[in-house]
C-alpha positions as CSV (number, residue, x, y, z in Angstrom):
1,X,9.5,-16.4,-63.2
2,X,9.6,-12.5,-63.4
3,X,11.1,-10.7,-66.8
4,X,13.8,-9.6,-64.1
5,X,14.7,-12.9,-63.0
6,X,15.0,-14.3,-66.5
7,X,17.0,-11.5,-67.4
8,X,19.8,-12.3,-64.4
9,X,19.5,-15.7,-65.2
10,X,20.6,-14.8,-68.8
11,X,23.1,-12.5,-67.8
12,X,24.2,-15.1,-65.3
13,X,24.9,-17.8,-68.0
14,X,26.5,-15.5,-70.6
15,X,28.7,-14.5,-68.2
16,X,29.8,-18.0,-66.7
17,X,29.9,-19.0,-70.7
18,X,32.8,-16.3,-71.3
19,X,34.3,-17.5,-68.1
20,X,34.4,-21.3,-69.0
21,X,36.0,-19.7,-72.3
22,X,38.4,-17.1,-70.7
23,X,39.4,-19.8,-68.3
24,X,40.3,-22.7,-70.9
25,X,41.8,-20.1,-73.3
26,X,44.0,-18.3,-71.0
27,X,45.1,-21.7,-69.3
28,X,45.4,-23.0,-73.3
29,X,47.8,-19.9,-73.9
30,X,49.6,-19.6,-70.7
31,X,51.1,-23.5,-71.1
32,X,51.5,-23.3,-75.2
33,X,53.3,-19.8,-74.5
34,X,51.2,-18.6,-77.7
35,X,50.8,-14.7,-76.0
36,X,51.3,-12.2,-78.6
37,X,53.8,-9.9,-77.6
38,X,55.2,-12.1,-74.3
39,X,58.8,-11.9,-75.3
40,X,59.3,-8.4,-75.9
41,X,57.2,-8.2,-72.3
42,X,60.0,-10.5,-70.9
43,X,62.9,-8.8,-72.5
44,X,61.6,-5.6,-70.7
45,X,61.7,-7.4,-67.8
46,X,57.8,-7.4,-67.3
47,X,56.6,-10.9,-66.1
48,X,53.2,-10.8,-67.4
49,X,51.4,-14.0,-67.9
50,X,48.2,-12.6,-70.1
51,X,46.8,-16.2,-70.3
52,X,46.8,-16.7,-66.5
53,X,45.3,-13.4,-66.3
54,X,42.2,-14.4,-68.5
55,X,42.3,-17.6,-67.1
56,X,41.8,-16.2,-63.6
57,X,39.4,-13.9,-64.8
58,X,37.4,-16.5,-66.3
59,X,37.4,-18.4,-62.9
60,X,35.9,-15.4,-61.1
61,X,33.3,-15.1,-63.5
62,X,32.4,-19.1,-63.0
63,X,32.7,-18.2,-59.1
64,X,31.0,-15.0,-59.1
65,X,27.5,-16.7,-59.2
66,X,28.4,-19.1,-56.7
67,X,30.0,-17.1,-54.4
68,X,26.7,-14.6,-55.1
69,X,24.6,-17.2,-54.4
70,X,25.9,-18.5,-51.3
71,X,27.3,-15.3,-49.7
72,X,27.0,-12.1,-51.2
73,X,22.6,-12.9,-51.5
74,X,22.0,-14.3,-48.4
75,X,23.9,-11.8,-47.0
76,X,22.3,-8.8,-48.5
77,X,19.2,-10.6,-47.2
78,X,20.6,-10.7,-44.0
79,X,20.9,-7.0,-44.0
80,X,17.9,-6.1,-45.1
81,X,15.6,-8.0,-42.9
82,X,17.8,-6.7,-39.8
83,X,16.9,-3.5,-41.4
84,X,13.4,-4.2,-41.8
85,X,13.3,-6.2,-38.2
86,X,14.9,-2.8,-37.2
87,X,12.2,0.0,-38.8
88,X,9.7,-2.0,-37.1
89,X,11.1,-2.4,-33.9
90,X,11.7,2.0,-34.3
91,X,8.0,2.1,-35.8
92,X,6.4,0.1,-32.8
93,X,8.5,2.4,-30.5
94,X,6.9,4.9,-32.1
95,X,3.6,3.6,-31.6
96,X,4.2,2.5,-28.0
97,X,5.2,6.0,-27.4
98,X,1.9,7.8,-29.1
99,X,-0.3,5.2,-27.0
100,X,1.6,6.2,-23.6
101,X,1.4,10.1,-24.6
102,X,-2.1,9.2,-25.0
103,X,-2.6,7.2,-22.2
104,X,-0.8,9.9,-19.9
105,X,-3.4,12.5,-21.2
106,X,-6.3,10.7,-20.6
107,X,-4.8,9.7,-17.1
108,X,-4.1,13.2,-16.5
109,X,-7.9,14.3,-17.8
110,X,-9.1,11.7,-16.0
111,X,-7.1,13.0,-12.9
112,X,-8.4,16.3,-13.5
113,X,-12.2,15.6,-13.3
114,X,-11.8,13.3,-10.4
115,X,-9.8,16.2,-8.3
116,X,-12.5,18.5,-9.5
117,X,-15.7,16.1,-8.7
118,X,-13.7,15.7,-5.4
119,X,-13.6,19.4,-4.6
120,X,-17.1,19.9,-5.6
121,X,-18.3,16.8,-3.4
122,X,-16.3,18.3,-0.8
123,X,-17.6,21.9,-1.0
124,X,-21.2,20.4,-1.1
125,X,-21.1,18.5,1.9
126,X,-19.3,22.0,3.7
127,X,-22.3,23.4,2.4
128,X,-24.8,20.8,3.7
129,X,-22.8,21.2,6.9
130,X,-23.1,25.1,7.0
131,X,-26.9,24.3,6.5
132,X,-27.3,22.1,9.3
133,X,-25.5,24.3,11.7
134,X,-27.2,27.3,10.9
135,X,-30.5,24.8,11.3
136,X,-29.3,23.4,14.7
137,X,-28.6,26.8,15.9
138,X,-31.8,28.2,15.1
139,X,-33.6,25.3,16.8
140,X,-31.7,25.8,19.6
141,X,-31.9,29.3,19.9
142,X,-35.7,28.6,19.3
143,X,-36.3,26.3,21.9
144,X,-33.9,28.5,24.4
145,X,-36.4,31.4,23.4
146,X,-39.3,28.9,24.3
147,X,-37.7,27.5,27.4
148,X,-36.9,31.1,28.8
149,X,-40.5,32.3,27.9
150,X,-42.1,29.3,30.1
151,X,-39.8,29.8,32.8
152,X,-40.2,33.5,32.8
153,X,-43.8,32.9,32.8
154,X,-43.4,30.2,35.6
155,X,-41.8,32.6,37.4
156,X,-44.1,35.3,37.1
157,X,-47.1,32.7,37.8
158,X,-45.2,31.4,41.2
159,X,-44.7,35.0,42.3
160,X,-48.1,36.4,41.8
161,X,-49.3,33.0,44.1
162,X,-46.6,34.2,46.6
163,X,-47.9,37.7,46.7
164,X,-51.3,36.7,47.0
165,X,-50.4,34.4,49.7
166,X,-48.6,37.0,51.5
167,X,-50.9,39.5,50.9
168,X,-53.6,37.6,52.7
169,X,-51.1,36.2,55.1
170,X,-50.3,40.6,55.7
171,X,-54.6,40.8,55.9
172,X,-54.7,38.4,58.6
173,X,-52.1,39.9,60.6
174,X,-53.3,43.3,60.1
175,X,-57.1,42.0,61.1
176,X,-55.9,40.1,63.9
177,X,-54.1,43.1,65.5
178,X,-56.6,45.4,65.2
179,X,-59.4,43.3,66.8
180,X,-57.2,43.0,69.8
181,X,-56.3,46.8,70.1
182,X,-60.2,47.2,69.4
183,X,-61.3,44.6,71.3
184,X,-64.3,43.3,68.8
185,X,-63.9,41.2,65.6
186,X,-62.5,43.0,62.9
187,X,-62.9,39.7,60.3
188,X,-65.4,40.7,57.8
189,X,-65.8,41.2,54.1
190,X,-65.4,44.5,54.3
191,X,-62.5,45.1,56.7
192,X,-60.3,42.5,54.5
193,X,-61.5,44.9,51.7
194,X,-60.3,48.2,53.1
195,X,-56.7,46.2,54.2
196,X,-56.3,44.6,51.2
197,X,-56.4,48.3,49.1
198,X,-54.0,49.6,51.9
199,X,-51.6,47.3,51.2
200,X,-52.1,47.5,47.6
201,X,-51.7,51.3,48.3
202,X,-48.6,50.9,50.1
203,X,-46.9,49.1,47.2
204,X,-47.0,45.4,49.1
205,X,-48.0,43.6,46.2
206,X,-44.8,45.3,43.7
């Protein structure tokens, strides 16, 4: 037991001692009418029982522990751990609310560098695409190149055939006519030579 305890339980007794004593003296002196004073009190016309008084008093003070012990304690007790129940309910509030403000921040950092990994995944593969376009378009326009090329060189393959064709095709003709106007064969080397720079001369083979 504390020094405090066994101070309230001294102060406890002394007090329920006096009020075993007020109560049996005042009750003693209220019924042998032994109050100092009571008749001039009565002549006044002031009804005051002094030993009823200190009797009552002395009661309380017998009932004062009691009714302390029984209501007035567990009552303070009462209040204090809905107090207590109620500065921790406040302080977990408290704490619930720094974890959510924390929570939201780390969401909203979180949230941040996702958008931001987004955009920079999205701007890489716009890039990537840009690359491969420009790459498709050059292979195309490479092989177009190549494709005209071989058919421009087809072409010009095809028509130097046809002008050589025609040109001896023009050589026969012109070889065949003039042997019947001269009446002997004009079909020699040197005949198709001389035709063959005429036409040439005349711009056939452009």
């Amino acid at each position: 037991m504390s020094t405090s305890d066994s101070k309230n339980s001294s102060a406890t007794l002394r007090n329920v001692i006096f009020g075993v004593v007020l109560m049996f003296g005042g009750t003693y002196a209220s019924v042998t009418n032994v109050v100092p004073g009571r008749e001039a009190l009565d002549k006044m016309g002031l009804e005051l029982d002094f030993g009823m008084t200190f009797a009552t008093i002395g009661v309380f003070l017998i009932l004062f522990p009691m009714i302390k012990g029984f209501f007035l304690v567990p009552l303070q007790n009462a209040i204090q751990e809905r107090n207590t129940n109620l500065e921790r309910t406040f302080s977990e509030v408290e704490e619930l609310k720094s974890e959510m403000q924390t929570l939201r921040a780390d969401y909203e950092k979180r949230l941040a560098a996702t958008e931001a990994e987004a955009r920079e995944h999205i701007q890489s593969q716009i890039k990537e695409a840009q690359q491969l376009r420009a790459t498709l378009i050059e292979e195309a326009t490479a092989k177009t190149e190549a494709l005209v090329s071989q058919a421009q060189s087809d072409i010009a393959t095809e028509r130097d055939q046809l002008i050589g064709e025609l040109r001896s095709h023009v050589v026969e003709l012109a070889l065949g006519a003039a042997t019947k106007i001269v009446g002997e064969n004009m079909d020699s080397d040197k005949n198709r030579r001389m035709v063959d720079d005429f036409i040439a001369a005349a711009g056939v083979a452009s």
